[in-house]
N, C-alpha and C positions, 0 to 999 in steps of 0.2 A: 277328449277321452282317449285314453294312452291303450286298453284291449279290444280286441275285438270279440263278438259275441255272435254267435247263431244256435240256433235250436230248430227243433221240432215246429212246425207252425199247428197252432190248435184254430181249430171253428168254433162258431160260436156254441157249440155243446161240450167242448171242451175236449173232442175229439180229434186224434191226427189229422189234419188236413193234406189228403190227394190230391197232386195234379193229374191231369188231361192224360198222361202215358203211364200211370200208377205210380209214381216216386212220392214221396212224399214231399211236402212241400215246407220251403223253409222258410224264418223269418232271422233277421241277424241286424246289429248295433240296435239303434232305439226301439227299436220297432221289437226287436227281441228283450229288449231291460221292461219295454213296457209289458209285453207278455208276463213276463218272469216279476213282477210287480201284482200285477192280478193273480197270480196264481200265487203269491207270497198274503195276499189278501183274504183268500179263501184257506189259508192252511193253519194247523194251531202246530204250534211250536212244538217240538219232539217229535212229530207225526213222519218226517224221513228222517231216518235212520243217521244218512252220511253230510247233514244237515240239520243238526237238533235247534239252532238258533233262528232256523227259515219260518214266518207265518207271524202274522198277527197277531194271530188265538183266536178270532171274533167270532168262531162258534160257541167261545162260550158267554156268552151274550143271549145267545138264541134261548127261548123261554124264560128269560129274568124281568121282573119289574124293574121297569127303568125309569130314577131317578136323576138327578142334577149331578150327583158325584158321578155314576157311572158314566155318564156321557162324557167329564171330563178324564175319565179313566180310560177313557174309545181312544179318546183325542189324544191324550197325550203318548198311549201305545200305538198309536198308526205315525205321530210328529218322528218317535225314537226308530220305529221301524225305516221310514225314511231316510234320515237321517243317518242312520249306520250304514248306509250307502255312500261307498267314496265317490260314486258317479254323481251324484246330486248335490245341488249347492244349496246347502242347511240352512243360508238366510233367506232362499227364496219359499223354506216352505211352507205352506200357510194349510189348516186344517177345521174345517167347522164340523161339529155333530150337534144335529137337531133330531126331536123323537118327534115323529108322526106317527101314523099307524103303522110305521115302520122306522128304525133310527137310520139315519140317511146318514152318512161321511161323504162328506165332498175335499180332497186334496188336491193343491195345485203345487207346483214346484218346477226347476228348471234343472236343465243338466250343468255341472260343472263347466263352463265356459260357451253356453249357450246362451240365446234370449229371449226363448221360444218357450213361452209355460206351456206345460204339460198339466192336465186332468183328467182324475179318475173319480167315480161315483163309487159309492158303495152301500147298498140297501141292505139291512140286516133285518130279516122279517122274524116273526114268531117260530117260523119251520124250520127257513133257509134264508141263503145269502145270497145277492147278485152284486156283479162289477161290471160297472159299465166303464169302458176309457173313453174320454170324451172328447180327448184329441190326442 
């Protein structure tokens, strides 16, 4: 990985995370792509401004009867979203959607010259959405 990357570190409400002297607290390289991946999970595309190509969409999901196409429609918009990441290596990505009483996205993939997969969950209920990273 040729840049370097840091951000804002959020908690798990999605809020700035403080440290102990009141700074905020930071997170940078994977640790920061992985952040910046959930939160690219949870947005629909046009939603910032100085970024119209950033988010998944997968709120619009939320209250639709979900059949067999739709889920490969999940699937195949979370593989591209992926994907259009130069940091990620496109043959490691792998993506399942299955509907339960919730549609679950489970993606694994690996960074560009790593060999350490990476996973993130993704539950998209009737309401709302959760992301889990799972490593």
């Amino acid at each position: 990985m040729n840049r370097y990357y840091t951000d804002i570190a959020l908690d798990e409400n999605w809020q700035p995370a403080v440290r102990s002297n009141g700074d905020f607290a930071t997170v940078s390289d994977m640790d920061c792509l992985i952040q910046e991946i959930r939160l690219e999970a949870l947005t629909t595309q046009g939603e910032l401004f100085f970024d119209p190509e950033f988010g998944w969409s997968l709120p619009e999901f939320l209250h639709l009867q979900i059949d067999e196409l739709t889920l490969l429609e999940i699937e195949q918009r979370v593989y591209a979203r992926l994907a259009a990441r130069e940091e990620v290596e496109t043959t490691s990505i792998g993506v399942v959607v299955r509907a339960e009483d919730t549609v679950v996205i489970s993606a694994v993939w690996r960074w560009a010259g790593d060999s350490k997969t990476n996973r993130l969950q993704v539950s998209v209920g009737r309401v709302d959405i959760e992301v889990i990273a799972i490593d």
